[in-house]
Each structure stands twice: as C-alpha cells, then as structure tokens.
C-alpha positions in Angstrom: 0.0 0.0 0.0 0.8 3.6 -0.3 2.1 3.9 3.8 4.4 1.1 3.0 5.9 2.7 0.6 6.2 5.8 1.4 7.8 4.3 4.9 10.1 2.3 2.9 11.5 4.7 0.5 12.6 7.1 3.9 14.1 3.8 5.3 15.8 3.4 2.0 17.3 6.8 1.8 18.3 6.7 5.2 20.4 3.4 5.0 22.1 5.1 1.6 23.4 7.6 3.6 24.5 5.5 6.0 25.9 3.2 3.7 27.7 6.4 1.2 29.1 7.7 4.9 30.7 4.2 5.6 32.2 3.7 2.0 34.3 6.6 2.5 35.6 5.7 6.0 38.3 3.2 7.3 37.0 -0.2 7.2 39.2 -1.0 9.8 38.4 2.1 11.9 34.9 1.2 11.8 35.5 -2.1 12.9 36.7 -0.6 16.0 33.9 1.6 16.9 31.4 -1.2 16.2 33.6 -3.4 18.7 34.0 -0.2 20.8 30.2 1.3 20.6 29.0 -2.6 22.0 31.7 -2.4 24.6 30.3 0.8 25.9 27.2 -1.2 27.1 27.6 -2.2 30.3 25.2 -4.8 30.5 25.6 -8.6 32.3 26.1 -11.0 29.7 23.4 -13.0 28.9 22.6 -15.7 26.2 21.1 -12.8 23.9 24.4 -10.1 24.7 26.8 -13.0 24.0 24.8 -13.5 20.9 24.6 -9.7 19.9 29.1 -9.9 20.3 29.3 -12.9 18.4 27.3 -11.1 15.4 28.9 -7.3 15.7 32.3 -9.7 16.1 31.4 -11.3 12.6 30.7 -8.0 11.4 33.7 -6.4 12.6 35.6 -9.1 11.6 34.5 -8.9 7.6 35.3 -4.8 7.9 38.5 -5.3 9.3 39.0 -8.0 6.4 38.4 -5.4 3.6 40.8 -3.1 5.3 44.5 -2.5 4.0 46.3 -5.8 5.2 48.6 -4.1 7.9 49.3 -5.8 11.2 46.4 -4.0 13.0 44.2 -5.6 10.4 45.9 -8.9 10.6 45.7 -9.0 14.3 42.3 -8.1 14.6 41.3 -10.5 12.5 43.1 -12.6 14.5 41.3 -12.3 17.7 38.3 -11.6 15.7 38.3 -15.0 14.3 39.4 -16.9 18.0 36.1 -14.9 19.5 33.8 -15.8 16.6 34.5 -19.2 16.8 34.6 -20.2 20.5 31.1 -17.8 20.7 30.1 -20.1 17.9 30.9 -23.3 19.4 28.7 -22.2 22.4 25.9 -21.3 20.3 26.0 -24.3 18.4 25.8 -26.0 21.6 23.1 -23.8 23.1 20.6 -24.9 20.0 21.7 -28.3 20.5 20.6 -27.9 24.1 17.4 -26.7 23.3 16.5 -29.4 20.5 17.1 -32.2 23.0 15.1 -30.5 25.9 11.8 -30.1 23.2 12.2 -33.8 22.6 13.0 -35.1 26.1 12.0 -32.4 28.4 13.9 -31.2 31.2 17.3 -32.2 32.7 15.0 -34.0 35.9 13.7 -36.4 33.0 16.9 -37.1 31.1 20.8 -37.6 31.7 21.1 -36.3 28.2 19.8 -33.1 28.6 21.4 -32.7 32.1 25.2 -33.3 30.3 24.1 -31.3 27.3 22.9 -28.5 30.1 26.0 -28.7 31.7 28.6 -28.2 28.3 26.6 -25.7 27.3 27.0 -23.6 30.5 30.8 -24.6 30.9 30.6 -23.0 27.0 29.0 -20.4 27.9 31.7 -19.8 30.8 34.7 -20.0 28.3 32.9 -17.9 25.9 33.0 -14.9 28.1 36.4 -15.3 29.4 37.3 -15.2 25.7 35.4 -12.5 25.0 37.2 -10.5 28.2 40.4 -11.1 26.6 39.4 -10.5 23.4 37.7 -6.8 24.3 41.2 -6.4 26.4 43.3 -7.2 23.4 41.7 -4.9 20.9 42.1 -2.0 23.5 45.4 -2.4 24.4 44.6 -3.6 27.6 44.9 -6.4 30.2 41.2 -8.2 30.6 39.1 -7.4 33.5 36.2 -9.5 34.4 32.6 -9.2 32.9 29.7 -9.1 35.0 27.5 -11.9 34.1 24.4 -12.8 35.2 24.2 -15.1 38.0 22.8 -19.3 37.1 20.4 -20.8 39.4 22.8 -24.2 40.2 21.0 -27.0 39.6 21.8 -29.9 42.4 20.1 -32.7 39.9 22.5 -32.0 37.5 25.8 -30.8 39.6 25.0 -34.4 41.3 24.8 -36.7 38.3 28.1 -36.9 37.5 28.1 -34.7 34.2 29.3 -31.8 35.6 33.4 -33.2 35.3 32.5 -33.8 31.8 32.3 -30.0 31.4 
C-alpha cells in the first residue's frame, strides 16, 4: 500500500546515507567503533548479549578484512576469528541444548539433557572469558572480568556426574 511505501522509500534513503558515509571511511576504523560502541554497554552477559558480540564480532571481523592488510588488520582479524569461533561453538551448543530438551524435556527427566545443560553452560563460561580477553586485546589492555548474570545451580544435574565432563 501507499504507507508502506512511502515508509520504505525514507528507510531506504536513510540506509544510503549511511551506507555512502561508511564507504568513504576506514574499514578498519569502523571495525573498531562497532567493537568499541557494543563495549560501551555495560550490561551482564546474557545468552542474547553473547549472541549480539558474536554477530557485531562477525561484522567487525569482515570490515577489518576489507581493510588495508597491515598488522592492525591482521591481528584483529586474528582475535576476531578466535572470539567468533569459540562464541560459535557455544551457540551451536546452546541450539543443540534446546533441540534435546523439546524432545526429552527437562534435565529431571533425562541424563542427556542434564550433560548437554552442563557443556553448554561450561561453553557459555569459556565464551566470556574469551570475550574478556578479546575486548582487552583490541584496546590495548589487560582483561578485567565481565559481569555476568548469576545461574540458578542446579543440584540434579551438579549431582549426576556430568558436571566433570564440562
């Protein structure tokens, strides 16, 4: 209709300027300020803020990989790449998670779920330690710890012999 269009056309022109204001900047130093401007948040990490890094990493990642390949670039990338895919093994694990809990319910009704609950949060645990360091090492900086939010334990699962596994 009409209203659609007309909203769409301002959406459009307003992502071309975005988009001819980017094209003439530093891939790399945008790279930066996306990293930096998702830093700034201080929020406690959560599945959904992990998720947001590991897709402005992927982002940042891909500018920093158009930029001129000098050893900023290269060691962005670098990092980049470690972050994206240790976040990425943790969301994989995370869906995984959730597909067995739909088909066998909770961890009270199966061991498989219980492990699965338990990589996934020792996942989740190495993810933001990598993510610390990562953050740290594009600044310059040593890592400092991230406030997460705290996990109900769960004595079932902490119980049933899973938990070394993670």
């Amino acid at each position: 209709d009409a209203d659609t269009l007309k909203e769409l056309r301002k959406r459009l022109k307003r992502a071309a300027i975005r988009l001819g204001a980017a094209a003439s900047a530093d891939p790399l130093a945008l790279a930066k300020e996306q990293l930096a401007t998702l830093g700034r948040q201080h929020r406690p990490l959560t599945e959904k803020t992990l998720h947001q890094y590991r897709v402005t990493g992927k982002r940042a990642r891909y500018l920093a990989e158009v930029a001129t390949q000098d050893a900023d670039a290269k060691y962005m990338i670098e990092q980049l790449t470690h972050m994206q895919d240790v976040l990425g093994d943790w969301h994989d694990w995370l869906k995984l998670t959730r597909s067995a809990e739909k088909l066998h319910g909770s961890e009270h009704a199966s061991a498989l779920v219980a492990a699965l609950r338990n990589i996934t949060q020792a996942k989740f645990r190495h993810a933001i330690i990598v993510l610390s360091e990562t953050r740290a090492a594009l600044a310059g900086n040593t890592p400092r710890p991230i406030d997460t939010v705290p996990r109900r334990r769960n004595p079932a699962s902490a119980d049933s012999g899973y938990a070394a596994v993670a």
